[in-house]
C-alpha positions in Angstrom: 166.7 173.6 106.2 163.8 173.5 103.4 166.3 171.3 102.0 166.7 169.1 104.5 163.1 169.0 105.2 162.4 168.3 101.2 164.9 165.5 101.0 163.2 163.8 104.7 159.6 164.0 102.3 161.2 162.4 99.2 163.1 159.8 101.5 159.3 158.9 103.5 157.6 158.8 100.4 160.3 156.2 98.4 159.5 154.4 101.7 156.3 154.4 101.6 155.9 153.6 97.8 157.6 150.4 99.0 155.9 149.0 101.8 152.6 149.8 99.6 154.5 147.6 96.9 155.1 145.1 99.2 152.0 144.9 100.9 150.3 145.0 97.4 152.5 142.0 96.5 151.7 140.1 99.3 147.8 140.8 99.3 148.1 139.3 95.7 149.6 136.3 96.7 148.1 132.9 95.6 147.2 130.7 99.0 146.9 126.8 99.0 145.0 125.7 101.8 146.9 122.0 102.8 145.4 119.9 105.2 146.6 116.3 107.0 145.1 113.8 109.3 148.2 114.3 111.6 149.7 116.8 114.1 151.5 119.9 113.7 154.7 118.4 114.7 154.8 115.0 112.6 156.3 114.5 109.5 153.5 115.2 107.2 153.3 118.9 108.4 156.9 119.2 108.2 156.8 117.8 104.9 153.7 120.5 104.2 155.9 123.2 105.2 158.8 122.4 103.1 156.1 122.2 99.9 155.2 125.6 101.1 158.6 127.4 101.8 159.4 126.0 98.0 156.9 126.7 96.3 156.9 130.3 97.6 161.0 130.5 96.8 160.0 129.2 93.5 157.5 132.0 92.6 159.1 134.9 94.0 156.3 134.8 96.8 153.5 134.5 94.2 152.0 131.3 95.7 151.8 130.4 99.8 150.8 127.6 101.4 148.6 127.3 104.5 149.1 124.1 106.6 146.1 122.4 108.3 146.8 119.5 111.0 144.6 117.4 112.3 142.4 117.0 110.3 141.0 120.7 110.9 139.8 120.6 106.7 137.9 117.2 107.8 138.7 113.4 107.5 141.0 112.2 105.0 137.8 111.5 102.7 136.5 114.6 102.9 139.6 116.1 102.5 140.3 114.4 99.1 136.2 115.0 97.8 137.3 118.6 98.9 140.1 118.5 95.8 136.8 118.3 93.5 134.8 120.9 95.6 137.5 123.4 95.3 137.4 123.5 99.2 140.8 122.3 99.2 144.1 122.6 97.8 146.5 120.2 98.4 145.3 117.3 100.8 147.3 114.4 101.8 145.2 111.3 102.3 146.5 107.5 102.8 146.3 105.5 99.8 143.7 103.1 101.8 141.3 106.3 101.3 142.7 107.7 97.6 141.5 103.9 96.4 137.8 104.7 97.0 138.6 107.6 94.1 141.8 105.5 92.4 140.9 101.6 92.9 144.2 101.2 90.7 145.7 102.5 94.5 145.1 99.0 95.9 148.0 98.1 95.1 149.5 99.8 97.9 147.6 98.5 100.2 149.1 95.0 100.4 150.5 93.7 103.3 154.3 93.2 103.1 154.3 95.2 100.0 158.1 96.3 100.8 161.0 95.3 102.6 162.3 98.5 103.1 162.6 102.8 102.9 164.8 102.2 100.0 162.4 100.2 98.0 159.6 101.8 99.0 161.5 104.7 97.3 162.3 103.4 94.7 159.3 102.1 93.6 157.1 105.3 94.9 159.6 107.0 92.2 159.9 104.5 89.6 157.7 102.8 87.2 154.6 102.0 89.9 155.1 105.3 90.9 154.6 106.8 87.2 151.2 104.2 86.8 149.3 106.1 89.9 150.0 109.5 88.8 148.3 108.4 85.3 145.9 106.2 87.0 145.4 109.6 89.2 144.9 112.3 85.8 141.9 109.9 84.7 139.9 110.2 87.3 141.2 114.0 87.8 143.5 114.3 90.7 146.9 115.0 90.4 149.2 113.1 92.4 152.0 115.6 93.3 154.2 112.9 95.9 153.8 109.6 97.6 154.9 110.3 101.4 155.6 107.6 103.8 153.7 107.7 106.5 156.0 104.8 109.1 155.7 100.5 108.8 152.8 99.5 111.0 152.9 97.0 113.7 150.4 96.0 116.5 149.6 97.6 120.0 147.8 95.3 122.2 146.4 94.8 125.7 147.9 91.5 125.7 151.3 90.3 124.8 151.5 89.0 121.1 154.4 86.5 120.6 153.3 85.0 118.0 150.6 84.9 115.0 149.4 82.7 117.4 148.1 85.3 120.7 146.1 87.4 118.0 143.8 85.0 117.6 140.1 86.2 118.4 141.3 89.8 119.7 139.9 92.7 118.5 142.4 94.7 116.5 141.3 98.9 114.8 142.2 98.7 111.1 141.7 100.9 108.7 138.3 100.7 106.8 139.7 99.0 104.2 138.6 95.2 102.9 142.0 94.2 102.1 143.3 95.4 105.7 140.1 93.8 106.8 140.6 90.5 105.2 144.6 90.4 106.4 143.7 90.4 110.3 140.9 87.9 109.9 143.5 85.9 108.3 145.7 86.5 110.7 143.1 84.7 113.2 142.0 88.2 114.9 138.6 90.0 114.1 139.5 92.9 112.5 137.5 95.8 113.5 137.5 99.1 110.8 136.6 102.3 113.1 137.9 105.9 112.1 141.5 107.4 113.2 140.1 109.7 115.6 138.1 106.8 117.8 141.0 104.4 118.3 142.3 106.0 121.7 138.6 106.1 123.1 137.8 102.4 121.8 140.7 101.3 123.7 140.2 102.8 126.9 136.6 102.0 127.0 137.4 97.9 126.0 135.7 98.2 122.5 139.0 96.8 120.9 141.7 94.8 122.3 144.5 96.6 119.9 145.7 98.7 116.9 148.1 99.0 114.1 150.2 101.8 113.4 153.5 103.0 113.0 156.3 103.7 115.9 155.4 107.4 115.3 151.8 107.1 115.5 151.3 104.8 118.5 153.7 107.2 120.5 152.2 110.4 119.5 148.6 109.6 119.9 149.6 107.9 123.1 148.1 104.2 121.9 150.3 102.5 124.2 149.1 103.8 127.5 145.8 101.2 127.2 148.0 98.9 125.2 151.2 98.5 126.4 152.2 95.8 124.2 154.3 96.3 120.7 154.6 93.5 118.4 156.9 94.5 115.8 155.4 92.6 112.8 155.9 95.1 109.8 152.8 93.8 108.4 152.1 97.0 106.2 153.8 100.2 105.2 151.5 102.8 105.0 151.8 105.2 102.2 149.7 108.4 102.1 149.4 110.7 98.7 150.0 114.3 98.1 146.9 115.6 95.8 145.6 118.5 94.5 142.7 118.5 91.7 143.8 118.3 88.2 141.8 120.9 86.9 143.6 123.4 89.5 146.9 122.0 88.4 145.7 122.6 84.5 144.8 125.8 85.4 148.1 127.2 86.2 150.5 127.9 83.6 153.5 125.7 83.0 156.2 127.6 85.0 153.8 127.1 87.9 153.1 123.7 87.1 156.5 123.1 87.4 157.0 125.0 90.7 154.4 123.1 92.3 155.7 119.3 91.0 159.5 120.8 92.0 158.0 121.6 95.5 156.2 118.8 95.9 159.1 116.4 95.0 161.1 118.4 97.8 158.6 118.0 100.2 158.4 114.0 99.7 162.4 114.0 100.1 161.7 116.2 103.5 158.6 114.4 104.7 160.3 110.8 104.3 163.7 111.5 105.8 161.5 113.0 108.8 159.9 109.8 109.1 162.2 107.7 109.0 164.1 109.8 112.0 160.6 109.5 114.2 160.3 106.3 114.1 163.5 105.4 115.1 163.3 108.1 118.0 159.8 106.8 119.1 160.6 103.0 119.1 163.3 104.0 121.3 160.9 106.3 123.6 158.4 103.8 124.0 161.0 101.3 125.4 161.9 104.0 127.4 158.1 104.4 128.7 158.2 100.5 129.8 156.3 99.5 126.8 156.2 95.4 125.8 158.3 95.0 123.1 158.5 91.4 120.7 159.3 90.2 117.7 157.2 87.4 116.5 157.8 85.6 113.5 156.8 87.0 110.4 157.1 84.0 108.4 153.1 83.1 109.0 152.3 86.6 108.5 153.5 86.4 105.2 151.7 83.0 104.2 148.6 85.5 104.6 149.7 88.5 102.9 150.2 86.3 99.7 146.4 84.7 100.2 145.6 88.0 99.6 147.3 89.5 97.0 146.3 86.7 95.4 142.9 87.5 96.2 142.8 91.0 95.0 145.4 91.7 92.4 143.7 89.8 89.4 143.9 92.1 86.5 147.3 92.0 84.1 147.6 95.8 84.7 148.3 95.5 88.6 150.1 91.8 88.1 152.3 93.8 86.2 152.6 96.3 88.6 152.9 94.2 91.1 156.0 92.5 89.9 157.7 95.5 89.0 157.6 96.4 92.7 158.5 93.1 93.8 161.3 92.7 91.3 162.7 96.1 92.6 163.2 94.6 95.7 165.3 91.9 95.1 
């Protein structure tokens, strides 16, 4: 019986030596805070997840990742200044915001930029891609992916058939002078107003209509006081993964590599999610009754070349900029 009893102790106390192992493990577990403009069930969280679940597989559960949607870590903006206050891990931030830190970044801004996921991939991957991440070390971020983050069209109150019906109606853009410049020379008056006021400014009459992807304008619910859907492709927004350079320096170089492995995963995950939602929610907003057309793009286009033209002057970026448009061809 003493034995048996001695043997029981032994047995608990192995046990217990390992859940205090464990526990100890855990406790000393690196966290990344990672924040996103979006919700908790849209592509850019999933994407965050996957980063996470890697990056932990990676390290044998030395580093975690904590996800924060909706912008619970504070705007885009604030989430990228955040990189340099050490406030903030890993943020993901449209490249309409990272160009206030990265002006090289206005590239991507250009309307009709891309005819397509696959060379929007490519070129996100490629040569452009390789420019931003340098363009990105200078000014101390480093640019872990480039997500996608859907091809915008425009949700009105009124029915826009053509280039034609925009003109003088209010339309939300981002607060960006290129994004600016292209509605007003599309004929409507562009109006910049943050992400989080759109639905209000709607409602209320402030603005006559929006841009944004299949999967935005169904999940924040912008065609309920704009039930109209011109599919005009005028943009494809592209929003980059970040975290500060000096954190990134500060690991060492099996780290490094974990975190650029992740990251790279994440992009695959976050882009094959997106392309899924917005096929789904193109499909559920013809399913809600929403106004759907397909104006001509042809005028669009006219536009979008006045203003790259306009603000793609340097050698650097016309380089850059034909690499991209050569890819596609």
């Amino acid at each position: 019986m003493f034995a048996l009893k001695k043997s029981f102790v032994l047995f608990l106390a192995v046990v217990m030596s390992f859940v205090f192992v464990a526990s100890a493990f855990a406790a000393g577990a690196t966290v990344l805070k990672a924040g996103h403009s979006a919700t908790n069930i849209e592509p850019y969280q999933l994407g965050l997840e996957a980063f996470g679940k890697k990056l932990n597989e990676m390290t044998n559960g030395k580093f975690e990742v904590k996800v924060f949607p909706n912008c619970q870590l504070g705007s885009e903006k604030e989430m990228t200044e955040g990189l340099f206050l050490g406030n903030v891990d890993v943020a993901t931030s449209a490249t309409t915001v990272v160009a206030n830190f990265v002006p090289e970044f206005i590239i991507y801004d250009l309307p009709y930029l891309f005819n397509s996921s696959e060379h929007f991939y490519k070129a996100s991957d490629g040569a452009p891609g390789k420019f931003l991440v340098d363009a990105c070390a200078k000014k101390g971020i480093r640019l872990l992916a480039i997500y996608d983050a859907g091809v915008r069209h425009i949700a009105s109150k009124k029915p826009v058939n053509s280039i034609n019906d925009l003109k003088g109606l209010k339309i939300r853009t981002m607060q960006s002078q290129i994004h600016i410049d292209t509605f007003n020379g599309f004929g409507a008056k562009a109006t910049p107003m943050a992400f989080g006021e759109q639905f209000s400014a709607l409602e209320q009459g402030v603005i006559d209509g929006v841009e944004a992807s299949n999967t935005s304008c169904y999940n924040q619910q912008f065609y309920r006081p704009a039930p109209n859907w011109a599919l005009v492709s005028w943009y494809r927004c592209v929003t980059a993964m970040m975290m500060s350079e000096k954190k990134f320096q500060s690991y060492p170089k099996d780290v490094q590599e974990a975190i650029l492995e992740a990251a790279a995963y994440s992009a695959k995950v976050e882009r094959e999610a997106y392309e899924k939602s917005e096929n789904a929610n193109l499909v559920a907003m013809e399913k809600a009754g929403v106004n759907i057309t397909k104006p001509d793009v042809a005028p669009f286009k006219v536009v979008a070349q006045e203003v790259a033209n306009k603000y793609i002057t340097s050698p650097e970026l016309k380089n850059v900029l034909k690499q991209i448009q050569d890819m596609g061809q």
